[in-house]
C-alpha positions in Angstrom: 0.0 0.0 0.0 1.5 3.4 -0.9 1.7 6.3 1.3 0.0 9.6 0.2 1.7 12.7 -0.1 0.9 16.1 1.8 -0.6 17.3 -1.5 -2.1 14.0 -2.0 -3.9 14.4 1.3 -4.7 17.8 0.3 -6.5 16.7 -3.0 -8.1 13.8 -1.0 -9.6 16.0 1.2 -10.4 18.7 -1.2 -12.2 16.1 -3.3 -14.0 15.1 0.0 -15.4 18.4 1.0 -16.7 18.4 -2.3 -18.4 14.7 -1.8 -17.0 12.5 -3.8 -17.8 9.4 -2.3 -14.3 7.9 -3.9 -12.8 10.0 -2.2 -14.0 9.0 1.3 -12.7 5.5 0.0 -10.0 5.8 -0.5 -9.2 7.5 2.9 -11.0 4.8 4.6 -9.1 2.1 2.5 -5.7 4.2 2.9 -5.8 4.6 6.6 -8.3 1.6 8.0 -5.6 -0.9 9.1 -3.1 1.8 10.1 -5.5 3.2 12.6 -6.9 -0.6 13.7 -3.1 -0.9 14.2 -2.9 2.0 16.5 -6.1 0.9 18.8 -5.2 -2.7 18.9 -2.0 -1.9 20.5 -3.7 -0.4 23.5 -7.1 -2.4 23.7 -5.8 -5.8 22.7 -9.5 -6.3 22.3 -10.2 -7.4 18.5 -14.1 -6.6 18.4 -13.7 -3.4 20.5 -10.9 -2.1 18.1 -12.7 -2.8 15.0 -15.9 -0.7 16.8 -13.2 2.0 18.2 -11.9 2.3 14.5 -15.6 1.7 12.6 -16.5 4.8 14.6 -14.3 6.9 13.2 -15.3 7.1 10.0 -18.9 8.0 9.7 -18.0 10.7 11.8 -15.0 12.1 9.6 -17.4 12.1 6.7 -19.9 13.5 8.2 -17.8 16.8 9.6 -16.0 16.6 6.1 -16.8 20.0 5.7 -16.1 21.8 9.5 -13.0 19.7 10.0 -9.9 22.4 9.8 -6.7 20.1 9.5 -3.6 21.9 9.9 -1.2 19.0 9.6 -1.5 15.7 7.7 -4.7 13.8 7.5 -2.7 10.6 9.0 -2.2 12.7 11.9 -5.7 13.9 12.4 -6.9 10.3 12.0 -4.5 9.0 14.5 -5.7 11.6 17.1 -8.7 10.8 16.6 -7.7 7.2 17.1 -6.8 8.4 20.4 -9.3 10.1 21.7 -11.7 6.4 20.9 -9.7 4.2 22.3 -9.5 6.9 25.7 -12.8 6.8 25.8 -13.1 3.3 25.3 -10.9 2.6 27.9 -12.6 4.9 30.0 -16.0 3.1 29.7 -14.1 -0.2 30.0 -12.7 0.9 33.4 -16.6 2.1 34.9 -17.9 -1.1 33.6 -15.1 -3.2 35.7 -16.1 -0.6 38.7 -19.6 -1.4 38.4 -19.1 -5.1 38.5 -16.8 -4.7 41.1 -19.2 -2.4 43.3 -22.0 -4.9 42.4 -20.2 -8.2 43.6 -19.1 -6.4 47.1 -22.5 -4.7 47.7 -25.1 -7.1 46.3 -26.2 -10.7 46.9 -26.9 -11.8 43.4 -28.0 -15.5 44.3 -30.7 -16.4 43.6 -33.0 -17.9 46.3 -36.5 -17.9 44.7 -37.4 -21.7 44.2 -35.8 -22.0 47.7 -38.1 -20.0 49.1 -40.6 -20.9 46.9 -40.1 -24.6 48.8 -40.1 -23.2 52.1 -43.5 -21.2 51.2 -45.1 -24.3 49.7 -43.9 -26.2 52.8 -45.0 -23.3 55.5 -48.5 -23.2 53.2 -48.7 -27.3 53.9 -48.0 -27.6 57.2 -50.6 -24.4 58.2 -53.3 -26.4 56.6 -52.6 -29.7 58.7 -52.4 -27.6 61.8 -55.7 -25.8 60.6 -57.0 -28.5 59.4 -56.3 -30.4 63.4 -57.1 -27.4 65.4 -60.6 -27.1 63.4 -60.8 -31.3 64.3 -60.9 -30.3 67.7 
């Protein structure tokens, strides 16, 4: 795969802003694996890279025409990059609190056919004992 030149990125992004849809192709097929690259090295998780980098994408075509890139586009994408996997991470880390707050403060067994028994046995022996006491 070749690398683009700064005027190449240029033109790229020119031809972008003006919506050619080849254009936004060829970015995504230029700069897909380098950025899955860059998010796999610090998630090690395969799915939640390809989500992390799948992300970025729709959103760079969809601010095609706000985005103000004063360096290279491989830059911008890798920053980008960056701030997705941070975020990712981020939401990794409250998911492991949560679990870790639920499992200290919570009882999640689950005693409902246990106390289902103890109901249906309670239920039985009230009707024997009713069922004497009214008898007598």
């Amino acid at each position: 795969m070749k690398f683009l030149t700064a005027s190449g990125e240029k033109d790229l992004l020119r031809r972008l802003r003006a919506d050619d849809e080849n254009a936004f192709a060829e970015i995504y097929n230029q700069y897909w694996d380098k950025l899955f690259f860059v998010a796999a090295h610090k998630l090690k998780d395969l799915a939640e890279v390809e989500e992390v980098v799948q992300d970025i994408f729709p959103e760079f075509g969809k601010r095609r025409n706000e985005i103000q890139i004063t360096s290279c586009l491989s830059t911008y994408l890798a920053v980008c990059a960056k701030y997705k996997v941070i975020n990712a991470l981020a939401k990794r880390n409250h998911r492991f609190r949560y679990r870790q707050h639920l499992t200290k403060h919570s009882t999640l067994a689950d005693h409902s056919t246990e106390n289902f028994l103890r109901f249906e046995e309670l239920k039985h022996q009230l009707s024997k004992e009713t069922a004497r006491f009214s008898k007598e």
